[in-house]
C-alpha positions as CSV (number, residue, x, y, z in Angstrom):
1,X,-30.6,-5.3,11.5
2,X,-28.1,-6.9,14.1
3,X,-26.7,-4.0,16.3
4,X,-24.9,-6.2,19.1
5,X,-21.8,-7.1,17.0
6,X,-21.7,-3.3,15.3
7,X,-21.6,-2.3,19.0
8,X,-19.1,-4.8,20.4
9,X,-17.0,-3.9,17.3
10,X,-17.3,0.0,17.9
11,X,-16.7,-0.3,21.3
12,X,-13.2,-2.2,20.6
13,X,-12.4,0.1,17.5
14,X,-13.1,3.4,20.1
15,X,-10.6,2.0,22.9
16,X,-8.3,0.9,19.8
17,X,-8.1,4.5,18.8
18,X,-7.8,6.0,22.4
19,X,-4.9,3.9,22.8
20,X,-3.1,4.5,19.3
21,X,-4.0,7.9,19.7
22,X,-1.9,8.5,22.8
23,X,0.9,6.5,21.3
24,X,1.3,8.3,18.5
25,X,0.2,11.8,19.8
26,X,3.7,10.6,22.6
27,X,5.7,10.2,19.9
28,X,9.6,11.0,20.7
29,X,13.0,9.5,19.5
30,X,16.7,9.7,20.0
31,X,19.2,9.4,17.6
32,X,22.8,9.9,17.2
33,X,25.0,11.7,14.5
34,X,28.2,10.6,15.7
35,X,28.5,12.9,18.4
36,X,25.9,14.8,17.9
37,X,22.7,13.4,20.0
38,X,19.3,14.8,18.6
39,X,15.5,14.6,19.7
40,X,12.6,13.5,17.2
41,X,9.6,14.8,18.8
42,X,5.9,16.3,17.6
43,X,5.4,20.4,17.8
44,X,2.7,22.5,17.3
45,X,3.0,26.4,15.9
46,X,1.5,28.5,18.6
47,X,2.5,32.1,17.6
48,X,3.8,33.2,14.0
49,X,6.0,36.7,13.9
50,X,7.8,38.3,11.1
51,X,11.2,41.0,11.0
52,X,13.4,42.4,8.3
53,X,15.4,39.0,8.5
54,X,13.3,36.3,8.6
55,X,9.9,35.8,7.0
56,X,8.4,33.5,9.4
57,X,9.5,33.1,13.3
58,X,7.4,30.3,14.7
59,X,6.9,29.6,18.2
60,X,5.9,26.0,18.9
61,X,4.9,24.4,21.9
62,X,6.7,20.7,22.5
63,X,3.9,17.8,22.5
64,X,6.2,14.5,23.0
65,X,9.4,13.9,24.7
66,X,11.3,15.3,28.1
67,X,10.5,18.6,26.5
68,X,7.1,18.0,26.4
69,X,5.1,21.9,27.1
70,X,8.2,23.6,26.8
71,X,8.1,26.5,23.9
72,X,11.0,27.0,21.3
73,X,11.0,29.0,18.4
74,X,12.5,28.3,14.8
75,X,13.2,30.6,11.9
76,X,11.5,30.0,8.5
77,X,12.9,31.6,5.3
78,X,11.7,31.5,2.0
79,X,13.9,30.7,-0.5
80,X,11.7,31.4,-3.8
81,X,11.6,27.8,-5.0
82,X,7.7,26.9,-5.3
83,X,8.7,23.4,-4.4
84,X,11.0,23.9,-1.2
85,X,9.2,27.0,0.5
86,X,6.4,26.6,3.1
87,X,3.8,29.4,4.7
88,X,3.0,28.3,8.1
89,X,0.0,28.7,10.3
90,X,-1.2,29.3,13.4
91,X,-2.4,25.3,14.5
92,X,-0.2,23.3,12.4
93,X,2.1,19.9,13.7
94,X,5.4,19.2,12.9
95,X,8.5,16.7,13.9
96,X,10.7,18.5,15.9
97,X,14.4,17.9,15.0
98,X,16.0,19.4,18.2
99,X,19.8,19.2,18.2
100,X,20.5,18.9,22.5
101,X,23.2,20.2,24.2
102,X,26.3,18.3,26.3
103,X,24.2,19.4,29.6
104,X,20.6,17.5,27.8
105,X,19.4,21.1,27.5
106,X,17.8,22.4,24.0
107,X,20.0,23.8,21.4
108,X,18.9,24.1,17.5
109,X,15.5,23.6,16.6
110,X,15.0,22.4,12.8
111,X,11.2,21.8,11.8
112,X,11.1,18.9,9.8
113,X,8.0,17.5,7.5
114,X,4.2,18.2,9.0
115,X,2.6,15.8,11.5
116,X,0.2,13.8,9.2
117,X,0.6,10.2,11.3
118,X,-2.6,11.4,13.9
119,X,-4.9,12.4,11.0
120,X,-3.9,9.3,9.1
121,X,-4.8,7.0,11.9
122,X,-7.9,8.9,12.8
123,X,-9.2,8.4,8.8
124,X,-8.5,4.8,9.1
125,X,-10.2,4.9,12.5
126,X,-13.3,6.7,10.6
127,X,-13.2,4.1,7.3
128,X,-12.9,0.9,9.8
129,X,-16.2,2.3,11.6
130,X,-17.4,2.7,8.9
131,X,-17.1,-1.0,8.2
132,X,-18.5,-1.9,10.7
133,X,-21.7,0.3,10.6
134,X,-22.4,-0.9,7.1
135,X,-21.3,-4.6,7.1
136,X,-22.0,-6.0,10.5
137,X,-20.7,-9.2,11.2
138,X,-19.2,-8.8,7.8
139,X,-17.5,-5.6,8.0
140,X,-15.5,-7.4,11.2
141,X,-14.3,-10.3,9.0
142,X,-13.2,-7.8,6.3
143,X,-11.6,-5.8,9.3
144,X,-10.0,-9.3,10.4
145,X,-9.1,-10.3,6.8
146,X,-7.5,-6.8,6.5
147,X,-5.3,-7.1,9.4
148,X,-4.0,-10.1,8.1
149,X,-2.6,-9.0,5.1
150,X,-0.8,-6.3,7.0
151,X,0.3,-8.7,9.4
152,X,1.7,-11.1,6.4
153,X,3.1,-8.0,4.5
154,X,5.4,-6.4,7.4
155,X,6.0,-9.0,9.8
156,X,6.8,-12.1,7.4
157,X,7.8,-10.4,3.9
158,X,9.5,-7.3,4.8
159,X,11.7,-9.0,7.5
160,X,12.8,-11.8,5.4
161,X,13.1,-9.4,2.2
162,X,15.6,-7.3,4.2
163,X,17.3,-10.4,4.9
164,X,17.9,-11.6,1.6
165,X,15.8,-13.9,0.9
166,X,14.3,-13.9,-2.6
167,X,11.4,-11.5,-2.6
168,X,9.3,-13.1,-6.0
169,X,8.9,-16.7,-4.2
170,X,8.0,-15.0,-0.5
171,X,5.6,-12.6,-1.7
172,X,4.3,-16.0,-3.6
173,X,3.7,-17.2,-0.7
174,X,2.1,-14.5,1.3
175,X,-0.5,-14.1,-1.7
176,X,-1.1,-17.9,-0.7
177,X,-1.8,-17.3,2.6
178,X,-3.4,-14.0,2.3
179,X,-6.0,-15.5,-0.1
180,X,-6.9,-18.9,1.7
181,X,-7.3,-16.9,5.0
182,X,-9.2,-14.1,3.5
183,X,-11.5,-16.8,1.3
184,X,-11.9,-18.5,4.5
185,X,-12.8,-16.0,7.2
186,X,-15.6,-14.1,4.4
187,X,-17.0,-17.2,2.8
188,X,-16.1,-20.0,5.6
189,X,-14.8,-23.2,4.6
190,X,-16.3,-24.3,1.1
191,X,-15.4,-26.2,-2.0
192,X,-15.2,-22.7,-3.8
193,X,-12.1,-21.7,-2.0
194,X,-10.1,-23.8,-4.2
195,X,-11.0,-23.1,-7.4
196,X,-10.6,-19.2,-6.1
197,X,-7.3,-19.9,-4.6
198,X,-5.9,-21.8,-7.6
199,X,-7.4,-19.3,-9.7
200,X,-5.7,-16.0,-7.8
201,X,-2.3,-18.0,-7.3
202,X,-2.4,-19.2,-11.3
203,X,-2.6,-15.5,-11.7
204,X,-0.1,-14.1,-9.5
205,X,2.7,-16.8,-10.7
206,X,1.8,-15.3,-14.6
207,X,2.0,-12.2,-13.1
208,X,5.5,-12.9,-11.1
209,X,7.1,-14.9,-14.4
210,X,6.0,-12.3,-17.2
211,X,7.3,-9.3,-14.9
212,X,10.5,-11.1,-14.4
213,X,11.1,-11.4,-18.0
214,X,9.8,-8.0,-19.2
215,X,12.2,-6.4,-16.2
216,X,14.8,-7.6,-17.7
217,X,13.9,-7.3,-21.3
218,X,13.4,-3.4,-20.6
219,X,16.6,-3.4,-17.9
220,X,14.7,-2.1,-15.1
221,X,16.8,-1.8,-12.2
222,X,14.1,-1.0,-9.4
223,X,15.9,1.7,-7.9
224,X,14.5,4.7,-9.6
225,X,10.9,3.8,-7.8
226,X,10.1,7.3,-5.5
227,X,10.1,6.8,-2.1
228,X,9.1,9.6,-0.4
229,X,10.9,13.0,-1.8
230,X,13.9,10.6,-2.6
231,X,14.6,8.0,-5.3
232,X,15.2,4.6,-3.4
233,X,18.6,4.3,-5.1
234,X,19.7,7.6,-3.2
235,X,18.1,6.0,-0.1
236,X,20.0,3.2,-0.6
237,X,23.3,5.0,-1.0
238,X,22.5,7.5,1.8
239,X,22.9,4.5,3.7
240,X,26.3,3.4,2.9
241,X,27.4,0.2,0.9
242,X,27.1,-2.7,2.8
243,X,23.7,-2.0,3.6
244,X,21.2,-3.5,1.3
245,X,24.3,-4.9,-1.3
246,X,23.0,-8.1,-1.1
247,X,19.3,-7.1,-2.6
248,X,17.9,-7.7,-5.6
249,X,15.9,-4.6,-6.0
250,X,14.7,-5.9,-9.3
251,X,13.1,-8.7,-7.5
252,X,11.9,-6.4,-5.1
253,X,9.7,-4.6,-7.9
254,X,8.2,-7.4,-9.2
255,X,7.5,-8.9,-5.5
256,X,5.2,-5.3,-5.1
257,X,3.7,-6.3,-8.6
258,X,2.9,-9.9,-7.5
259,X,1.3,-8.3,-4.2
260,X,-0.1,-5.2,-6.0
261,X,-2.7,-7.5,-8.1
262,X,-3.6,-10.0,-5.4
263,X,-6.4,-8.2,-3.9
264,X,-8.0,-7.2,-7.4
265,X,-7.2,-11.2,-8.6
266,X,-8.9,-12.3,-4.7
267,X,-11.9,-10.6,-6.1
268,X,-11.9,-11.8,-9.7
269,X,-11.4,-15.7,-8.2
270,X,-13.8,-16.0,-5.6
271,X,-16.7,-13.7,-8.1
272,X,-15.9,-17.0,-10.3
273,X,-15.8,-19.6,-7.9
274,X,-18.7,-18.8,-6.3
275,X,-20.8,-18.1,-9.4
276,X,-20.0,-21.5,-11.0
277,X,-21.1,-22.9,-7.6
278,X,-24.4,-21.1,-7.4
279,X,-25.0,-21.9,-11.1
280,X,-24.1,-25.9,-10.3
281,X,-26.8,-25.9,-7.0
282,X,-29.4,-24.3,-9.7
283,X,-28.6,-26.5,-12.3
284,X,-27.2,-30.3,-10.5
285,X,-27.2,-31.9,-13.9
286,X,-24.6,-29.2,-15.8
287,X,-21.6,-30.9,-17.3
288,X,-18.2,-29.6,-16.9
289,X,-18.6,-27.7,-20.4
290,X,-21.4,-25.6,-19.3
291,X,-20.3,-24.6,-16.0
292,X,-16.7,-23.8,-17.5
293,X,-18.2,-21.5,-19.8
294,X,-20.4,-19.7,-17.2
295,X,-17.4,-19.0,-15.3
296,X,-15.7,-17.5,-18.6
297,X,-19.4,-15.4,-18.8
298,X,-18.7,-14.6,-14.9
299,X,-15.4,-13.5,-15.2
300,X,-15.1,-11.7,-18.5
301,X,-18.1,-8.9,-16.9
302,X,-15.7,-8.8,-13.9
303,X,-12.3,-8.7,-15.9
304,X,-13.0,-4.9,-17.6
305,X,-13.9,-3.6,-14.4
306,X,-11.4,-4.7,-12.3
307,X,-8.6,-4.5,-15.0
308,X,-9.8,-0.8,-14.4
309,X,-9.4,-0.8,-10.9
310,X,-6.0,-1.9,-11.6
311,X,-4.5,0.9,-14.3
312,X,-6.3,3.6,-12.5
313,X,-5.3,2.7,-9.1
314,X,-0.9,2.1,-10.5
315,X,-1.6,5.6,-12.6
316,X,-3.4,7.8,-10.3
317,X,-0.5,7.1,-7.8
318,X,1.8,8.7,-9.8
319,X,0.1,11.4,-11.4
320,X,3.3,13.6,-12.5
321,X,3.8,10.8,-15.3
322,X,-0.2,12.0,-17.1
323,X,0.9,15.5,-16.1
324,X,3.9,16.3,-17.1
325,X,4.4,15.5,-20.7
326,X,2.0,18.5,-21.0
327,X,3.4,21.2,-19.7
328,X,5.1,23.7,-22.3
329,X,7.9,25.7,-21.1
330,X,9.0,29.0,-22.1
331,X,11.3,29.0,-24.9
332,X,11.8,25.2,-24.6
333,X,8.6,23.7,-25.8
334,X,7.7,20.3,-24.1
335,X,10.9,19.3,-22.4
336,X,9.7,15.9,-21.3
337,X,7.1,14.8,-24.2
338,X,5.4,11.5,-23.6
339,X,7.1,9.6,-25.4
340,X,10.3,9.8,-23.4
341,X,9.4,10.3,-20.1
342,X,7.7,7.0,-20.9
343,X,10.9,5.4,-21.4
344,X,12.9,6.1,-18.6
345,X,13.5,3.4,-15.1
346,X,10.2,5.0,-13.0
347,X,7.6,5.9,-15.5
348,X,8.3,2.2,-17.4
349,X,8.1,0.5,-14.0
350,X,4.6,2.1,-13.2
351,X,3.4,1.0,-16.3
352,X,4.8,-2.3,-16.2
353,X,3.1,-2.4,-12.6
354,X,-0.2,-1.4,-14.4
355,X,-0.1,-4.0,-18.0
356,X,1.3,-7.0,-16.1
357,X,-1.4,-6.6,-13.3
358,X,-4.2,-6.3,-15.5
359,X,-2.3,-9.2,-17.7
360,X,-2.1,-11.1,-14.3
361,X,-6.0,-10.8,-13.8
362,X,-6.6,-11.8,-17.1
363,X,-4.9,-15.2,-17.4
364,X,-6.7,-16.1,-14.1
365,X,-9.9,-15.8,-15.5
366,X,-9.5,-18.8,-17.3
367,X,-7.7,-20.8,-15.2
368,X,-10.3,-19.4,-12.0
369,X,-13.3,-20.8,-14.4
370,X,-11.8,-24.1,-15.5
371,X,-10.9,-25.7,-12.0
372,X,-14.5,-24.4,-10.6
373,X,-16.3,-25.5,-13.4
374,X,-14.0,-29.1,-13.1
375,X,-14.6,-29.1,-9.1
376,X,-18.6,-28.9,-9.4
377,X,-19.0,-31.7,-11.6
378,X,-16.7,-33.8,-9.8
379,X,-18.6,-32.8,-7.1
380,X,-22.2,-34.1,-8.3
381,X,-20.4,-37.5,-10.1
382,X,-18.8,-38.0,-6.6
383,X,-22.5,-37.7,-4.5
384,X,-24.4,-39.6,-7.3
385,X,-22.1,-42.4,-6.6
């Protein structure tokens, strides 16, 4: 086992995490409500006390900010509602929405949603380690190839998405990109890539046009997608008119469909791509026939599983939609049977997300095994000549 690129890569991946780990522990913003100047910053609970009036007075101790290891306290009161109260404890984070004075001094002191950003990065930390302790060399390239697709995702399709352009063509492309790279920095530069790029691109564009028509058949409008606690249509409006008029958020939803099923469809490509080419250097003579059909074999073994990665990965993110239809309510029976919850803009858009990726996947099976199968006997009549 090679150790000096696990321990080059650790080292890196430990000062990495140092260094995000101040930033984001520093964390502090100011923003203005007309008038009104306030300061985002991190706090943690360092004394819990309870009266007649209030159920929970926190003292918390400023982490980020020009406050930073000042104390201030805030009041919590329960209001009942299962959904809207929280118990704190002694230990825990929060963002600080501290409302400052005309002389900079501290005035109101709201606690806003719990600090998860450290633990988050310190779990991504832990899985990229892990990577690397397992894979090697490897693990670094699918580090590499991961950073990547972030890279593509938020600095080329999310700036020119808020821009305008169309989303369906853009998220095309950075599928395109995405998969070449990838293909290239795991596999290096091989015949196989193109059969597995063609293949995951002849997919995604299925994908991209079926989505497009079946949006529109079932008039999805893409703006009852949950984002965060808040539908994205009341994110949108929150922020006044003019901003985002000139989206098409139905575009938008198929875009995350397109980009959704890339990495299973990467997968299901290069798995046929590079099993046709393994079966072509066992077998030089193999017509075009035979090593078509071994990449339908490959792929349909690969298909049910990852067409399972696929519905399970689009359900289990939104697990209200199995849950909800269940529950009975007194005196009302089941309020929101299956049937209709089914039917309305969110729940039809998950499962839209779910049958046209798995659709998607499908279609480039055959299209994956055909141009491999084509490639590796052009291949052998192109050296025996």
């Amino acid at each position: 086992m090679r150790w000096k690129p696990r321990l080059i890569g650790l080292a890196i991946l430990l000062l990495l995490g140092l260094f995000m780990n101040i930033r984001v522990s520093r964390y502090s913003e100011v923003v203005w409500e007309g008038q009104l100047k306030r300061l985002i910053c991190i706090g943690k609970i360092i004394d819990i006390d309870t009266d007649e009036n209030v159920d929970q007075r926190v003292t918390l101790r400023i982490l980020s900010g020009p406050f930073r290891g000042r104390t201030v306290t805030s009041n919590n009161i329960f209001t009942g509602r299962i959904y809207a109260d929280r118990v704190f404890h002694r230990g825990d984070s929060f963002f600080l929405d501290i409302v400052m004075k005309r002389d900079g001094e501290i005035g109101r002191v709201e606690l806003r949603s719990y600090f998860r950003n450290r633990f988050l990065l310190n779990l991504t930390l832990a899985f990229l380690a892990l990577l690397i302790l397992v894979g090697g060399a490897t693990g670094i390239q699918a580090i590499i190839s991961l950073g990547i697709t972030g890279l593509l995702v938020f600095a080329v399709f999310v700036p020119l998405a808020i821009r305008g352009y169309p989303p369906i063509p853009i998220a095309l492309f950075v599928a395109a990109i995405d998969t070449i790279l990838t293909f290239i920095i795991v596999g290096g530069w091989h015949r196989k890539i193109i059969a597995g790029t063609l293949g995951t691109l002849g997919g995604l564009t299925a994908c991209g046009l079926l989505a497009t028509l079946a949006a529109g058949w079932l008039h999805l409008s893409g703006l009852d997608v949950t984002f965060g606690q808040m539908k994205l249509g009341v994110k949108v409006w929150a922020l006044g008119i003019d901003r985002g008029a000139h989206w098409d958020y139905r575009e938008i939803l198929v875009a995350g469909m397109i980009l959704g099923a890339c990495g299973a469809m990467m997968d299901v490509g290069m798995a046929i791509s590079a099993g046709v080419e393994e079966v072509r250097l066992a077998h030089p003579g193999i017509s075009a026939r035979q090593a078509i059909r071994s990449g339908f074999n490959i792929g349909r073994d690969v298909m049910g599983t990852m067409a399972n990665t696929l519905v399970f990965a689009y359900v289990g993110a939104d697990m209200t939609l199995a849950l909800l239809p269940g529950v009975e309510y007194p005196g009302l029976g089941y309020v929101r049977p299956f049937f209709r919850l089914l039917n309305q803009d969110g729940p039809a858009s998950v499962a839209l997300y779910a049958i046209m990726g798995t659709l998607g996947l499908v279609l480039s099976v055959p299209m994956t095994a055909v141009i491999a199968g084509l490639l590796a006997t052009t291949h052998r009549r192109q050296t025996h000549d």
